[in-house]
C-alpha positions in Angstrom: 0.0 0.0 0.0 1.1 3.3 -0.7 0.8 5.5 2.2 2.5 2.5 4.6 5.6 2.4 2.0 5.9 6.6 1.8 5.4 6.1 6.0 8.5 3.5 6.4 10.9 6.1 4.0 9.8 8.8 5.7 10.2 7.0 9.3 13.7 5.6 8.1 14.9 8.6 6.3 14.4 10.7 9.4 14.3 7.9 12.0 16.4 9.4 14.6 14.5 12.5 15.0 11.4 10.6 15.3 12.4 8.1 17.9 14.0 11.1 19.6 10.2 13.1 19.9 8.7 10.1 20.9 11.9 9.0 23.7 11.3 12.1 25.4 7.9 12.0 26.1 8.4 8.0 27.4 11.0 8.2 29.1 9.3 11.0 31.6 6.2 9.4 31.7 7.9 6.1 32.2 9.9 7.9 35.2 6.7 9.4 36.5 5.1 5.9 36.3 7.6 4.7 38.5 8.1 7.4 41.1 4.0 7.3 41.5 4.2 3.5 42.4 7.1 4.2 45.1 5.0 6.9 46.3 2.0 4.7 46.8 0.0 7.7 46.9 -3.5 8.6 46.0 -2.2 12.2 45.1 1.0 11.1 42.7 -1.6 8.3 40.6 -3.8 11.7 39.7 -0.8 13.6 38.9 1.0 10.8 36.7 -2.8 10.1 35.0 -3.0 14.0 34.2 0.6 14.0 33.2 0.2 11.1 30.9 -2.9 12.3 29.3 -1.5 15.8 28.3 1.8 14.4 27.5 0.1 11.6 24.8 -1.7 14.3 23.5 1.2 16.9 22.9 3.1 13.9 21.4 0.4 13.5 19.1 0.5 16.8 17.8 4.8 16.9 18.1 4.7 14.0 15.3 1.8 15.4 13.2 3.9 18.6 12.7 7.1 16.4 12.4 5.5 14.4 9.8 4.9 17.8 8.2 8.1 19.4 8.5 9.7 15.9 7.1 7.5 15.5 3.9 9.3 19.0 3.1 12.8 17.1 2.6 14.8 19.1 4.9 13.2 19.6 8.3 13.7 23.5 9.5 12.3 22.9 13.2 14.1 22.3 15.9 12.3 19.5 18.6 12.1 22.1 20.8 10.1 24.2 18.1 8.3 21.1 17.4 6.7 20.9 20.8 6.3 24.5 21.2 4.0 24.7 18.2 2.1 22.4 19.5 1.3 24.5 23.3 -1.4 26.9 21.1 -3.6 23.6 20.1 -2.6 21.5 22.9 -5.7 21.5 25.5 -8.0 21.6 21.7 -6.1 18.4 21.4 -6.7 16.8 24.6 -10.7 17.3 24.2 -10.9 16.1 21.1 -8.7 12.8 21.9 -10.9 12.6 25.2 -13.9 12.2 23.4 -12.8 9.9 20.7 -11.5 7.4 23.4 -14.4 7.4 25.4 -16.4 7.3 22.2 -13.8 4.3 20.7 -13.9 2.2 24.3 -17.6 2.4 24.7 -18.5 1.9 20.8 -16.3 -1.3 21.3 -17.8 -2.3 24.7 -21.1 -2.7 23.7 -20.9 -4.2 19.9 -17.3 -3.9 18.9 -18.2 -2.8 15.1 -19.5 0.6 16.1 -15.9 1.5 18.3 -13.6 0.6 15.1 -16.2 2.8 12.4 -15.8 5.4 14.9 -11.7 4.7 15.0 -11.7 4.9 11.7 -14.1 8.1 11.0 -12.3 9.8 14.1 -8.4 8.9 12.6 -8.3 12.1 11.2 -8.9 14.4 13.9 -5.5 14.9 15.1 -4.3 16.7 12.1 -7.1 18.5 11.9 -6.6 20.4 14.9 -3.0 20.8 14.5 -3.0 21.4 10.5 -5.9 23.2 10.2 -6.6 24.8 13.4 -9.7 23.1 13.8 -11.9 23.3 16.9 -13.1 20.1 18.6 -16.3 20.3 17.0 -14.7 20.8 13.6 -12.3 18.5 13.5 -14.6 15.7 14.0 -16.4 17.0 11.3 -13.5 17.1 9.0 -11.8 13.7 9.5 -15.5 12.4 8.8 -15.2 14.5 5.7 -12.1 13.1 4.9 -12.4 9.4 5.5 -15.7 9.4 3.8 -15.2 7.2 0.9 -12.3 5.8 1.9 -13.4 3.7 5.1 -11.9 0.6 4.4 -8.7 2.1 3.2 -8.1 4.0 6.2 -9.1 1.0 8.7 -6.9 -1.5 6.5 -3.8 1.4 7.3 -5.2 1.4 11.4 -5.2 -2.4 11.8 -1.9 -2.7 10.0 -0.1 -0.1 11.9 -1.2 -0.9 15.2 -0.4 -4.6 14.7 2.6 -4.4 13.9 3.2 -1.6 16.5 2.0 -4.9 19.1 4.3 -7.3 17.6 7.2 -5.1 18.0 6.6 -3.7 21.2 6.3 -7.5 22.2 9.4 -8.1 21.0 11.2 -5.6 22.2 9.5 -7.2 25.9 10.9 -10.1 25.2 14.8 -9.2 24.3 15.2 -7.3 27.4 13.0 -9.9 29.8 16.5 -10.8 31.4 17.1 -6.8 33.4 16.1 -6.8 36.5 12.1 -6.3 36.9 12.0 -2.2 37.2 14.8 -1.4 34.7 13.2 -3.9 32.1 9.6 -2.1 32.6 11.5 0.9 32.1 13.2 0.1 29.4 11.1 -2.0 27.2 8.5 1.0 27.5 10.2 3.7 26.3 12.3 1.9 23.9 9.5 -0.2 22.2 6.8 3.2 22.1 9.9 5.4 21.1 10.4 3.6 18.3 6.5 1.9 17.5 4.7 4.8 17.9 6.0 7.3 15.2 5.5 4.8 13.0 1.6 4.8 13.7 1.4 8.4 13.9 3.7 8.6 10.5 1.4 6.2 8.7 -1.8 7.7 9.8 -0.5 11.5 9.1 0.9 11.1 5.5 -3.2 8.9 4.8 -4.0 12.4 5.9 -2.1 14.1 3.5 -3.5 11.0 0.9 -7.0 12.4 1.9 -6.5 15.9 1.3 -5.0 15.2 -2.1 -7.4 13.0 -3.6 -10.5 14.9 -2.0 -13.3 16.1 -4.2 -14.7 19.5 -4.0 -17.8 20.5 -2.7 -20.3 21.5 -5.4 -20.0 24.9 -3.5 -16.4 25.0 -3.7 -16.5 23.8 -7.7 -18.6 26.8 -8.3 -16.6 29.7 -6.7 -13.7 28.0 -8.9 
């Protein structure tokens, strides 16, 4: 498929930058993580759960711009610029993504086919906040938009992607099974999403940029041309 094989030259062509967005967010929510379950306390599980939510999200939005810069040939922001760009749209992001898990988990709760049409319909909303400057509201309408049409080719890119984000993360668990207990949860968790997960977001950001290209104009839009 297209967008995976432009998504592996664009991750390999620019793989250390990737890996290196991706191992900063990990690695201090993998040290939060662990200082919350020496702490044992109430107090330090909300603070890790708020610090994990907002720092998912902001990676999110960190790759979608990388992803953007990268397709340019010769990235001009720094990681530092990456995040920052990100701050503006960040709390926009952390609705939206709110509401598309709870939407996700509860559509696969009660019949399973309803959570992965709304994964699929909802794939899109992430760039849409960060590319477009959507609201919450609008960016769900716009990744419906988008993937309308073009269901089955977005899901195929979704179930692909996360698998093999699974099998490698598993992997990775695997290798590094003989550290001691804490430094191999450490470890395999930053190492296996730092590399896994800018894969996913790569594939899913350049089926964006797929969408865009091929989409058909309004009837409006045709007539103001």
């Amino acid at each position: 498929m297209g967008v995976l094989k432009d998504a592996w030259e664009l991750y390999a062509r620019f793989l250390g930058r990737f890996v290196l967005i991706a191992a900063i967010v990990f690695g201090v929510l993998s040290l939060a993580q662990f200082a919350s379950e020496e702490s044992r306390e109430f107090g330090g599980l909300v603070i890790f759960i708020a610090a994990t939510v907002v720092g998912i999200f902001w990676l999110q939005g960190a790759l979608v711009i990388a992803v953007d810069d990268a397709r340019r040939e010769r990235p001009q922001l720094s990681i530092q610029d990456i995040f920052r760009r990100v701050l503006p749209r960040l709390w926009t992001l952390v609705g939206a993504g709110i509401l598309v898990a709870i939407g996700v988990a509860a559509g696969l709760v009660l019949l399973v086919v309803p959570g992965l049409v709304l994964l699929t319909f909802w794939s899109m909303v992430t760039p849409a906040i960060i590319l477009e400057e959507k609201g919450v509201g609008d960016a769900f309408r716009r990744s419906w938009q988008l993937v309308r049409g073009n269901a089955l080719r977005v899901f195929v890119v979704i179930v692909i992607t996360i698998v093999l984000a699974a099998i490698f993360n598993t992997v990775i668990a695997a290798l590094l099974q003989p550290l001691p207990d804490a430094v191999d949860r450490y470890v395999a968790s930053v190492v296996a999403n730092a590399i896994s997960v800018p894969f996913v977001a790569l594939a899913w950001t350049v089926m964006y940029f797929e969408l865009r290209l091929n989409e058909r104009p309004t009837p409006a839009a045709s007539w103001r041309r």
